[in-house]
N, C-alpha and C positions, 0 to 999 in steps of 0.2 A: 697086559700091555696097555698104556696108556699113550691114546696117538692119535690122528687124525685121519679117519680113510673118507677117499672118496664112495660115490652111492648111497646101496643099503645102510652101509655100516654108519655111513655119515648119521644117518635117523640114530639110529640106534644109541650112539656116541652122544648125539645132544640130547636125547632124552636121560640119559644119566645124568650128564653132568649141568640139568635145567634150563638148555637154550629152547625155547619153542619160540614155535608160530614165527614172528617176522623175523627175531636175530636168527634160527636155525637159518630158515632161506635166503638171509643176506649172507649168512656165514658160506652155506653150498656154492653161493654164487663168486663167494671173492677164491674159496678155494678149486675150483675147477678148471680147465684149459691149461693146463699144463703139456707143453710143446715135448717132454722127456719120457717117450715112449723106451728105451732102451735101460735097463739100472745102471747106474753110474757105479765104478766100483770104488769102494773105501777109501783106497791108496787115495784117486785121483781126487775124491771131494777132501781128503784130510792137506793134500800137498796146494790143492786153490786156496784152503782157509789160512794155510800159512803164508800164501801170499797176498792175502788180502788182509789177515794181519802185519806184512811188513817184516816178518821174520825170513825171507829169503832175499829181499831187498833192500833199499834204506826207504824211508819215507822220503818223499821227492821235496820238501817242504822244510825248514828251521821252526815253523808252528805247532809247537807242542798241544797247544786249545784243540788244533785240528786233527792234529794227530790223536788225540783220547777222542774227540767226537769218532773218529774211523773205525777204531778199536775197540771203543768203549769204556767204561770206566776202570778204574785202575784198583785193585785193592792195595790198600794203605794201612797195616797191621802195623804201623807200629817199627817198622823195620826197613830194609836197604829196597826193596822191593820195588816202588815205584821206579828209581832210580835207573836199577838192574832192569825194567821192562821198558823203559825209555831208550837205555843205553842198545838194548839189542834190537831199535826197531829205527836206529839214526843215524848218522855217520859223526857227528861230531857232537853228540849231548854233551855237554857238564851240567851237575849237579845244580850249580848255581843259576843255570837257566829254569827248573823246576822251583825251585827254590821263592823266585822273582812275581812269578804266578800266584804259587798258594800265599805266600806271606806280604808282599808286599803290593803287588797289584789284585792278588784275590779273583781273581780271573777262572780258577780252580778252587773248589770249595772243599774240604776232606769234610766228610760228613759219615756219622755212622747211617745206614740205609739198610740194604736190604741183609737179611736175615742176621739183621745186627752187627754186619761186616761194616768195617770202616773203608772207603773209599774218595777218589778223588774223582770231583763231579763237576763236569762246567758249570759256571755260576747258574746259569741260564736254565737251567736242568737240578736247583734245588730243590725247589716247592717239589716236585716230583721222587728225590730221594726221601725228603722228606715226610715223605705224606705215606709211601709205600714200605714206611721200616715196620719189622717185626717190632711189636711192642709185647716181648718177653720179661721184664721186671714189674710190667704191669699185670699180667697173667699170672707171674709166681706172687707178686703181694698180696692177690687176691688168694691166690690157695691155703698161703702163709698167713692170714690177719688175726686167726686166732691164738697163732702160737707166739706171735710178736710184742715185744716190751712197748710198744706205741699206739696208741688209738688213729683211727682216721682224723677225728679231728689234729692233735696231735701232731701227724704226719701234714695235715695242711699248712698248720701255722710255722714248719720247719721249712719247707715248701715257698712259703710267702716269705718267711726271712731269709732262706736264700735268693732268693730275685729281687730283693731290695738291696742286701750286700751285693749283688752285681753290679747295681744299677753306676753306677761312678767307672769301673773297671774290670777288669778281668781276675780271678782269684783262682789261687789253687787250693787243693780237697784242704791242706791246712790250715789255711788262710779262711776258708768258708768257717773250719770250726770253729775258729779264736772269735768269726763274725756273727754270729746265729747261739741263742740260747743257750748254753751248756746242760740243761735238763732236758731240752729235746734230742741231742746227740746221746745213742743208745745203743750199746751192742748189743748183737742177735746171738742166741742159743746156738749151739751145735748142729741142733738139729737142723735150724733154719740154713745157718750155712753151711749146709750141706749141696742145697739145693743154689746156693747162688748169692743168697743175701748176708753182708758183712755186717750191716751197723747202719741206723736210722739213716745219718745221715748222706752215705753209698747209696743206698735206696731212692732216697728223694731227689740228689742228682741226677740218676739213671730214669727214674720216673719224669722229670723234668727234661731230659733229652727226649723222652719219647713224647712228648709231650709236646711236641717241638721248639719249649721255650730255651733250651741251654743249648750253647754247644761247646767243644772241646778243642783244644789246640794246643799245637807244639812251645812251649814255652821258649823253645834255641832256638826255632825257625828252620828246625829240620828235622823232616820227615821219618827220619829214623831216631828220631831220640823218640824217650818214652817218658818224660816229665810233661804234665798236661797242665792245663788251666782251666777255666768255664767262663764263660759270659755270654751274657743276654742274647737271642738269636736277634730281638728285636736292635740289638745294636751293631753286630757283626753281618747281619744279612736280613736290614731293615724291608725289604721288599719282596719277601720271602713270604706267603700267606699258604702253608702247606693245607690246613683243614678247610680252608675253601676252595680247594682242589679236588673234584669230586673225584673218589676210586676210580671208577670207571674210565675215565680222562686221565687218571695215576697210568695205567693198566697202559692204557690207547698208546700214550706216549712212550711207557718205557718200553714195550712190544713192539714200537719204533725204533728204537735205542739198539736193543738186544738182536733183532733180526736183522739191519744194517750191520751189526759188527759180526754176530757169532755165526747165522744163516750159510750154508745149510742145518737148519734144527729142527727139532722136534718141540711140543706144543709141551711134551712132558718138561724137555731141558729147558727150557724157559719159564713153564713154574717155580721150577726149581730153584734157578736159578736167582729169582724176583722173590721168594717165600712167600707164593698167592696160589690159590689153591685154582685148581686144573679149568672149574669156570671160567675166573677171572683171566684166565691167560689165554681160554680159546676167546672171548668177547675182544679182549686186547689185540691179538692177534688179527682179527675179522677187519677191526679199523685201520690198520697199517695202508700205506699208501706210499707209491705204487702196491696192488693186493701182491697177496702170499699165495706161490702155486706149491703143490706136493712136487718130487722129484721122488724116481725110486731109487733104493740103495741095495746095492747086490747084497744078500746074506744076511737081511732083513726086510719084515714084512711092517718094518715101521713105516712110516710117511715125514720125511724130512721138507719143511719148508723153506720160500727163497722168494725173494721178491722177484718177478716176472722182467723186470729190468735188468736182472744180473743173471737168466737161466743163458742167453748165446755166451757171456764171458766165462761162466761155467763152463760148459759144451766147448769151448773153443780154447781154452787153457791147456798152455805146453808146459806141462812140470820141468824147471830145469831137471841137470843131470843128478844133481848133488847140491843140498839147499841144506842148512848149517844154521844151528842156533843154539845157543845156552840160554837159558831163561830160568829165573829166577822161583823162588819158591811163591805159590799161590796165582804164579803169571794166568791173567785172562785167557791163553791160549786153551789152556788145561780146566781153569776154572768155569770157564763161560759155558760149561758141556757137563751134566751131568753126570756122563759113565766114561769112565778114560780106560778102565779095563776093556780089550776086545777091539775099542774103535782106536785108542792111540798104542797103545801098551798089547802084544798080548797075552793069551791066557798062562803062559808058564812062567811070563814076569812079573804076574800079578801083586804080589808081594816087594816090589823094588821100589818101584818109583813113589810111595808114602810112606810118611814120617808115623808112629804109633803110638798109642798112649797107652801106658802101663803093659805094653807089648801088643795091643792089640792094633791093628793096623783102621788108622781112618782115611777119610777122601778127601785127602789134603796133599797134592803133589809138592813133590821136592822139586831144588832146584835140577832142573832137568837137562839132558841134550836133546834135541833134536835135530831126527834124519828125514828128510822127503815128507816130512808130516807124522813120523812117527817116533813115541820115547825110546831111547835106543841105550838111554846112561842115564849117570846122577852128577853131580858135581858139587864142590863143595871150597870153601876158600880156606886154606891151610894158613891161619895166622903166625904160626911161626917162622916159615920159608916165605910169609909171603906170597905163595903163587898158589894155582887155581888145582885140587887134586881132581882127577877126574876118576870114575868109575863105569866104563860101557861093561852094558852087559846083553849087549847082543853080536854074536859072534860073527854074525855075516853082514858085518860092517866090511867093507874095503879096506885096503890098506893106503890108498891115495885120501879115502876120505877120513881115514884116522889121524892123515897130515895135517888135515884141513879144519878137524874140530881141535888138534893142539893148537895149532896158527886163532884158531877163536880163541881158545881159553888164555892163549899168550896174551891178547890184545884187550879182553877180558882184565887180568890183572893188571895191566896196565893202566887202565881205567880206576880200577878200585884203587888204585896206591896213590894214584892223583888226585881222585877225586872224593873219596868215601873215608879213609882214612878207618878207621874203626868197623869193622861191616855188622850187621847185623842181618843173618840171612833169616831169621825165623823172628813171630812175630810177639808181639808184647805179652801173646798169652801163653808163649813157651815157658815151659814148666819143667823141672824132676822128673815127671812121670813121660812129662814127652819127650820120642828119639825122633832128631832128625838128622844127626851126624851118620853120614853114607858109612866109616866103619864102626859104628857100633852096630847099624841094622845090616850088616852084611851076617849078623849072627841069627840071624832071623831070617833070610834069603831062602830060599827054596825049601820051602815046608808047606807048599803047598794052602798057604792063606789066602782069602778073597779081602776088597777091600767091604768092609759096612759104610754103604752112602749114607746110612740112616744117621752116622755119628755126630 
């Protein structure tokens, strides 16, 4: 188990994962006094997060900025997604209010960040995506540099002629090639791409993101299309200084972010969730303000944290009767939490609510229903009719509330045929190998598979 207990265990906990002397004692200090003598049971903390993400109400608000500060960041794959998680948290979204933000006012920043997900980030809160991304094509080039048709050097001067061909404009991958050397544009082996890497020039873009000098963007001006461009970060988001952002203050503030939106959590699901390893997330964690108390949870001896300001609106939450929502594939609800078997889903539906690659099932929620806080179906947008098919698969559903998540899905399509026009429910790195269509994995449905978080 990876988690935070009060006491003994507290020692013990920071001596693993290297807090001593002053941060352990500051840390025991901000995590203790917690008023929740009694465990709170699952149902009741899972049906508070869906109303505190907005999924049982509308946002009281037409501020979309405000509304992702409340909820958090959004993941932006490429696909209908952001839309779809707008749409089910508003009373009156259109698209083209989204739309006005990321591309024309820039108010909303799509940025790849954490663990290489592409997300949409208040401006305000870039340096901080930026600074805290996995830099995975810098760790595989380095594994890769012997087997590569490119020298370092090489790789720099393709590097440096990319960022000159930006300098005037934005370009796309084709447009970089016809700009940049033809001798330094190089395909990779087999082998190499195997592990991820296409060709010199794929690489040094990718390394240039992480790098924080490029970034990427929708060439239509919407979120679901999947034609990109690059330019300069220094041009698109000139007051953005990510590497003079120290880690540590990365950590402080997104453990602001994440326990404001996802809370009640654990120390693990916000590792997780950020791609920083269990240190950096209890440090992050310790600085939060108002502090972070434990809460217990029935049917685990984990320790779920919550800022000390929000334990009475906990404690005092009336779950409506019947609280209804569709949500989209990769929705924050589902993603912002490490294990969705057990806490939203459970064990005998373990196999339904994700999509699989080459049949094997990863931690990637489909677009989903939700009941009272829990996955209870899948859904899915039938292109042909037009309308929204649905698929529960939990039988002690209601029959008043089976009215009531048609009357969603009704309203649901109604939305998409005005507003999306083309959907795209999975995202740009939907593949062959990946199933997310609800009837094709219904051939896969009870055989008794777990999901791999490790995928």
């Amino acid at each position: 188990m990876v988690g935070i207990a009060s006491g003994g265990e507290c020692n013990t906990f920071g001596r693993r994962s290297g807090l001593v002397g002053h941060q352990l004692e500051t840390f025991e200090f901000c995590m203790t006094g917690s008023k929740v003598k009694k465990p709170i049971r699952p149902e009741h903390l899972n049906s508070w997060r869906m109303h505190r993400q907005f999924l049982d109400h509308p946002f009281p608000s037409k501020n979309l900025l405000d509304l992702i500060r409340s909820i958090g960041w959004i993941y932006s794959p490429g696909c209908s997604t952001p839309y779809l998680s707008l749409w089910a948290r508003t009373s009156s979204f259109k698209t083209d209010d989204l739309n006005k933000l990321v591309f024309d006012d820039r108010k909303l920043i799509q940025l790849e960040t954490l663990r290489g997900c592409t997300m949409l980030v208040p401006r305000e809160q870039a340096s901080v995506a930026l600074r805290i991304r996995t830099r995975t094509f810098t760790e595989l080039s380095k594994q890769a540099r012997h087997e590569m048709p490119v020298n370092d050097a090489d790789m720099e001067k393709l590097k440096t002629s990319i960022l000159k061909a930006l300098q005037s404009s934005v370009k796309t991958t084709e447009q970089l090639q016809h700009a940049v050397p033809a001798n330094l544009v190089r395909d990779f082996g087999q082998e190499i791409k195997r592990i991820g890497l296409t060709n010199s020039l794929a690489l040094a873009i990718n390394l240039l993101k992480e790098e924080g000098k490029l970034l990427k963007q929708q060439c239509k001006k919407r979120l679901d299309s999947t034609e990109y461009a690059f330019g300069l970060t220094s041009n698109l988001l000139p007051e953005a200084d990510p590497f003079n952002l120290r880690m540590e203050e990365a950590c402080a503030q997104l453990a602001a972010q994440y326990f404001r939106a996802e809370a009640p959590a654990r120390i693990r699901d916000f590792a997780w969730w950020a791609g920083i390893n269990v240190t950096d997330a209890i440090r992050g964690a310790g600085e939060v303000k108002p502090k972070l108390v434990p809460i217990p949870v029935e049917g685990t001896k984990d320790e779920f944290l919550i800022s000390e300001s929000d334990v009475d609106s906990l404690l005092g939450f009336k779950p409506p009767e019947a609280a209804i929502s569709l949500i989209p594939y990769r929705d924050t609800y589902l993603k912002g939490q490490r294990e969705v078997v057990n806490r939203f889903v459970p064990a005998e539906h373990a196999d339904k609510p994700f999509s699989r690659w080459k049949g094997k099932l990863i931690n990637d929620p489909l677009a989903t229903i939700i009941f009272n806080g829990r996955v209870v179906g899948v859904w899915e947008w039938n292109e042909d009719d037009e309308e929204i098919d649905l698929l529960p698969f939990d039988s002690s559903i209601p029959k008043s509330v089976e009215k009531t998540i048609h009357k969603r899905a009704g309203d649901l399509a109604n939305f998409i045929r005005a507003n999306l026009g083309e959907v795209r429910l999975q995202g740009s790195d939907y593949g062959p190998h990946q199933m997310t269509g609800i009837h094709d994995l219904k051939a896969f449905w009870g055989k008794g598979a777990q999901v791999d978080v490790s995928v």
